[in-house]
Backbone as CSV, one residue per row, in Angstrom:
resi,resn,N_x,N_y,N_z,CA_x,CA_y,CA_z,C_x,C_y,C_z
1,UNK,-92.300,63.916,159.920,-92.777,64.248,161.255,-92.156,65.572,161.685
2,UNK,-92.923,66.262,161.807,-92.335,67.813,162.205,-92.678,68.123,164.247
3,UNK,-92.102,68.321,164.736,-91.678,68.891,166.117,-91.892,70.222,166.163
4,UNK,-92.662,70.261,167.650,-93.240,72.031,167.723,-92.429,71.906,169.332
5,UNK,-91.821,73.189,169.590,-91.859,73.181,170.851,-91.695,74.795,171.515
6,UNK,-92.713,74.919,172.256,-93.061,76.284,172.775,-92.721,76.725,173.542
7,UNK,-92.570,77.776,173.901,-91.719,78.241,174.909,-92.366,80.096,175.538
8,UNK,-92.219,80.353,176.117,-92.428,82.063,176.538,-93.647,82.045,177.564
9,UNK,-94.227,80.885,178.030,-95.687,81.213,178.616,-95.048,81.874,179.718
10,UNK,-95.938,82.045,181.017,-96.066,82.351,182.647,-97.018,83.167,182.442
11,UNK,-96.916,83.549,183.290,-98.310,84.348,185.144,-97.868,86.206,184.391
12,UNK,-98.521,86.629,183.949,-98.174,88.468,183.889,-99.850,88.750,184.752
13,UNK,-99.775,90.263,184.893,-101.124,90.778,185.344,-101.599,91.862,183.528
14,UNK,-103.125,92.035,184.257,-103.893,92.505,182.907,-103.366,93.406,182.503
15,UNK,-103.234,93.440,181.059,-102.240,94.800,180.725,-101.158,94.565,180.243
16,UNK,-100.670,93.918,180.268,-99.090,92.937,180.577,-98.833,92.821,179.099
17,UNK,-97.803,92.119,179.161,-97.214,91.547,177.385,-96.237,90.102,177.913
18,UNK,-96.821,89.426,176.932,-96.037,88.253,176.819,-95.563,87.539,174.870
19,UNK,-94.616,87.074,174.783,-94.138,86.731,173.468,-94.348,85.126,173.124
20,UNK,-94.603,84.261,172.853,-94.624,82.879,172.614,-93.869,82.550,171.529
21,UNK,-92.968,81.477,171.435,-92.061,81.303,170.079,-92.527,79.775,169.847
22,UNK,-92.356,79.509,168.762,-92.440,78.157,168.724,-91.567,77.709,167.221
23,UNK,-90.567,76.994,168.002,-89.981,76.212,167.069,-89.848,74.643,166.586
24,UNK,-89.485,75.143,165.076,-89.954,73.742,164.025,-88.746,72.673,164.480
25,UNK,-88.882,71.448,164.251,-87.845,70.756,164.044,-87.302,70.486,162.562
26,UNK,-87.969,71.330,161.583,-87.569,70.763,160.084,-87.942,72.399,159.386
27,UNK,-87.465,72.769,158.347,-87.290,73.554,157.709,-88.712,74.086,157.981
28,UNK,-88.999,75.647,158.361,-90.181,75.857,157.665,-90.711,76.975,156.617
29,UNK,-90.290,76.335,155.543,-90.377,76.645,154.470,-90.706,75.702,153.847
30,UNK,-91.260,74.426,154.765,-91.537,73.533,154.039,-93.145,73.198,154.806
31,UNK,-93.453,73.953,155.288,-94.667,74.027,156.680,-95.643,74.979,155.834
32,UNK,-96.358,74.732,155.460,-97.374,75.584,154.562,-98.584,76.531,155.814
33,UNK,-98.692,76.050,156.523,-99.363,77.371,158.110,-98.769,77.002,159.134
34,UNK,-98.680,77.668,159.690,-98.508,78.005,160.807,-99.294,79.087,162.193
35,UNK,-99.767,78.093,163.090,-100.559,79.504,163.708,-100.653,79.024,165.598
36,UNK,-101.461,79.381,166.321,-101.256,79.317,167.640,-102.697,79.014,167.863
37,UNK,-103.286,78.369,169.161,-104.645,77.753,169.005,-104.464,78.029,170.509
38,UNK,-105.692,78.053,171.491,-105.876,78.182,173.084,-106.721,76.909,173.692
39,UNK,-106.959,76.651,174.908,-107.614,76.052,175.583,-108.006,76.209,176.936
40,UNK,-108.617,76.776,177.155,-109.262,77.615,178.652,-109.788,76.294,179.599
41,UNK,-109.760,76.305,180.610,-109.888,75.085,181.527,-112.019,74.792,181.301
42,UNK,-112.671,73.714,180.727,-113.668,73.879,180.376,-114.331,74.146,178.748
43,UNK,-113.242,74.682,178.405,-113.601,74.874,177.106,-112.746,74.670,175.885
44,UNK,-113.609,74.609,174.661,-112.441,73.817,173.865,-111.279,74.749,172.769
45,UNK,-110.852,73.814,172.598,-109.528,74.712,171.575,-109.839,75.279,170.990
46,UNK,-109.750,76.591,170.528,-109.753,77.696,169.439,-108.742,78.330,168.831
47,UNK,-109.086,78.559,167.321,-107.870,79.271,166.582,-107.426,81.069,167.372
48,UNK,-106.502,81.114,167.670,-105.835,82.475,167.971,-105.632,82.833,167.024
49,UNK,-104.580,82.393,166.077,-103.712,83.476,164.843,-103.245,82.108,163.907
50,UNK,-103.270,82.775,162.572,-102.726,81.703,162.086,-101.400,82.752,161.086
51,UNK,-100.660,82.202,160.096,-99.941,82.423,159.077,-99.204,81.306,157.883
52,UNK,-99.768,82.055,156.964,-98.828,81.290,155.814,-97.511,81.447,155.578
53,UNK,-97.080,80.630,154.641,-95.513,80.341,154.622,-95.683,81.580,153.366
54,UNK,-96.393,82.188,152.829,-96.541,83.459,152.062,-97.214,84.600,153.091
55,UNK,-96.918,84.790,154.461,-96.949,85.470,155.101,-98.359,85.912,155.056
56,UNK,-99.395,85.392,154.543,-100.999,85.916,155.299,-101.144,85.402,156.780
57,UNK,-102.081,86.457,156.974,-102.671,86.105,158.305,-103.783,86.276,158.568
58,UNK,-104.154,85.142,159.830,-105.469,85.757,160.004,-106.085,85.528,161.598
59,UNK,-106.723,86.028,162.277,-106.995,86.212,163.366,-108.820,85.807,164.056
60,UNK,-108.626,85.393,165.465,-109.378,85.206,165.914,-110.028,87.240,166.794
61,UNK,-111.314,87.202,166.402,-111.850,88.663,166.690,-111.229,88.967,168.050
62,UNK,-111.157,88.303,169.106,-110.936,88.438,170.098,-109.856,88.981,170.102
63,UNK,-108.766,88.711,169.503,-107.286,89.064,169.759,-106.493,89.992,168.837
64,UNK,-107.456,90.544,167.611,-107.333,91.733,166.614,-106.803,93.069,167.789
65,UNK,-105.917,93.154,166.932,-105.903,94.567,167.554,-104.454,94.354,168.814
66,UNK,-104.326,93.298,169.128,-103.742,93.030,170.716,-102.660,92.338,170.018
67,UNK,-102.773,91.168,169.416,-101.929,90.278,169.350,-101.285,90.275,167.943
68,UNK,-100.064,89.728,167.564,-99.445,89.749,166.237,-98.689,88.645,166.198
69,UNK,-99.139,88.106,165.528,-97.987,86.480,164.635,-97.414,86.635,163.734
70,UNK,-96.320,86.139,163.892,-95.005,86.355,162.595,-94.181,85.167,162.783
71,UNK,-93.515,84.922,161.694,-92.619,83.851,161.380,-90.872,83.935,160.422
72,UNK,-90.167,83.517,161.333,-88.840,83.408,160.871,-88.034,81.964,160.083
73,UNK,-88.946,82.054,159.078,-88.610,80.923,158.215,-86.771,80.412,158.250
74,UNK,-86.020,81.419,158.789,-84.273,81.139,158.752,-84.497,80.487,160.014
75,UNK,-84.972,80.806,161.250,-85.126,80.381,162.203,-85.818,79.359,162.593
76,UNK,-86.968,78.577,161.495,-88.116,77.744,162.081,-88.482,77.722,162.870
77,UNK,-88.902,79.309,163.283,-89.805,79.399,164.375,-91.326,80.741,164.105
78,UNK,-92.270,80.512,164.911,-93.250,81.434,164.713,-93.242,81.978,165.808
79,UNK,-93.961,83.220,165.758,-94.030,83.922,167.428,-95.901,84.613,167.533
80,UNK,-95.884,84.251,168.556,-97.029,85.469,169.182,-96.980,86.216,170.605
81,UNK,-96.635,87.964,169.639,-96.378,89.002,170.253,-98.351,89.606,170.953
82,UNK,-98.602,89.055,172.024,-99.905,89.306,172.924,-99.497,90.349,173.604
83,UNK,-100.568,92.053,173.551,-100.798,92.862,174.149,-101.639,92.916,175.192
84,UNK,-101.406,93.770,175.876,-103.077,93.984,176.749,-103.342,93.109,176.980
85,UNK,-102.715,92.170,177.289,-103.046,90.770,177.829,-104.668,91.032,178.765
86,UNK,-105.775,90.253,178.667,-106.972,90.267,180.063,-106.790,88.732,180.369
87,UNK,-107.633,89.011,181.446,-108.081,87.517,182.199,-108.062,86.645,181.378
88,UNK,-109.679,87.002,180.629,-109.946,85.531,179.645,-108.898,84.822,178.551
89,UNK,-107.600,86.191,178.379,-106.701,85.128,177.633,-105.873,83.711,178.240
90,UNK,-106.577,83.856,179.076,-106.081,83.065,180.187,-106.240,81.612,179.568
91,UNK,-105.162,80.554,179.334,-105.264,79.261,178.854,-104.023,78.699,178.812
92,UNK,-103.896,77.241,177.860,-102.715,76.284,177.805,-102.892,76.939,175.564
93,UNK,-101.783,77.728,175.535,-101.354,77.680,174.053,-100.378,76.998,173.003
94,UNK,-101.176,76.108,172.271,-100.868,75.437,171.286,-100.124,75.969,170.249
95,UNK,-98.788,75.332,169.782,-98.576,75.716,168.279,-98.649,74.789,167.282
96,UNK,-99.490,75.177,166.113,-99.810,74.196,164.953,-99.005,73.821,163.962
97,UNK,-99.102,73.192,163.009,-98.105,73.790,162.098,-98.900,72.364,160.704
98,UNK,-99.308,72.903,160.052,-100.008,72.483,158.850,-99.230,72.052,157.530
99,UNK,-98.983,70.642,156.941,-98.327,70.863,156.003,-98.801,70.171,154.798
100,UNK,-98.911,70.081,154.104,-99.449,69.917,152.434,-98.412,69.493,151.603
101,UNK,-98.912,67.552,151.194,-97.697,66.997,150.168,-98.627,66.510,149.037
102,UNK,-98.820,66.844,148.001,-99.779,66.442,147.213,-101.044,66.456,147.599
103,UNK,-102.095,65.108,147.333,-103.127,65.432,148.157,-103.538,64.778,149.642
104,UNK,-102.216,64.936,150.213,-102.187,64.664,151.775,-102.172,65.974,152.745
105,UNK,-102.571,66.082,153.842,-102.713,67.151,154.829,-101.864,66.363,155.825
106,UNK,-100.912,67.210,156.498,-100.518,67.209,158.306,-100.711,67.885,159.192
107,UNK,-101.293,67.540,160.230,-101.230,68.493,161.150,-100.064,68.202,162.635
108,UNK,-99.276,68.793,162.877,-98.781,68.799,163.721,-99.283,69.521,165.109
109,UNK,-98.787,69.229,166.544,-99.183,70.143,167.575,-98.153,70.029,168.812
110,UNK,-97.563,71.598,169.116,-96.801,71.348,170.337,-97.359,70.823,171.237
111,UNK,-96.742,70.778,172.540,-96.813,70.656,173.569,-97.912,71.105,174.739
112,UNK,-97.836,72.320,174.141,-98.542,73.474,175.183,-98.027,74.514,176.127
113,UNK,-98.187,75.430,175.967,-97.275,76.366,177.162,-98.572,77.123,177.804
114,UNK,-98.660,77.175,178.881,-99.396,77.817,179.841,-99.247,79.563,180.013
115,UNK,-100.542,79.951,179.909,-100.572,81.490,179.862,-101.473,82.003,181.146
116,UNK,-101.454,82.355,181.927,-101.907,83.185,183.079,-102.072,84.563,183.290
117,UNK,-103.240,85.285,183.162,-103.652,86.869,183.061,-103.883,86.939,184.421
118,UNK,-103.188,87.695,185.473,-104.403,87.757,186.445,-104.866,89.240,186.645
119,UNK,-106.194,89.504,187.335,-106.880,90.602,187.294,-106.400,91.318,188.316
């Protein structure tokens, strides 16, 4: 059972920068993805960013360019560094964390931390 717990949300205005961390409760180096997911009041969850424990990544179009995910495997934690924050990033952000034991899948999911753009 792996533990996510997020941390960095609040209220910035458009333009803004905010960081999100999210840390593992168990090694992750043993967490095969890792990535960050949204939920806008009305609408449903979507992938933001993801990363492998071999450091690929990959991104939702929306947030190319703005946003960057990275991971500190010494630390068991992932981050998303959000630019240019606008409105519509506006949501409750999830951290995932995917893990692979033979031919079993896990998915884990924080808490949620709340993100607020205002215009």
């Amino acid at each position: 059972q792996v533990q996510l717990v997020e941390s960095g949300g609040g209220l910035v205005q458009s333009g803004g920068s905010l960081r999100l961390s999210c840390a593992a409760s168990e090694s992750s180096f043993s967490i095969n993805v890792m990535g960050w997911y949204r939920q806008a009041p009305g609408k449903q969850r979507e992938l933001v960013a993801v990363i492998t424990s071999g450091g690929s990544t990959n991104y939702a179009d929306s947030v190319k360019g703005r946003f960057t995910i990275s991971r500190d495997n010494a630390k068991n934690t992932v981050y998303l560094q959000m630019n240019s924050l606008k409105p519509e990033d506006t949501a409750v952000y999830y951290c995932n964390a995917e893990v692979y034991s033979g031919i079993h899948g896990y998915i884990y999911w924080g808490q949620g931390t709340q993100v607020a753009v205002s215009s």
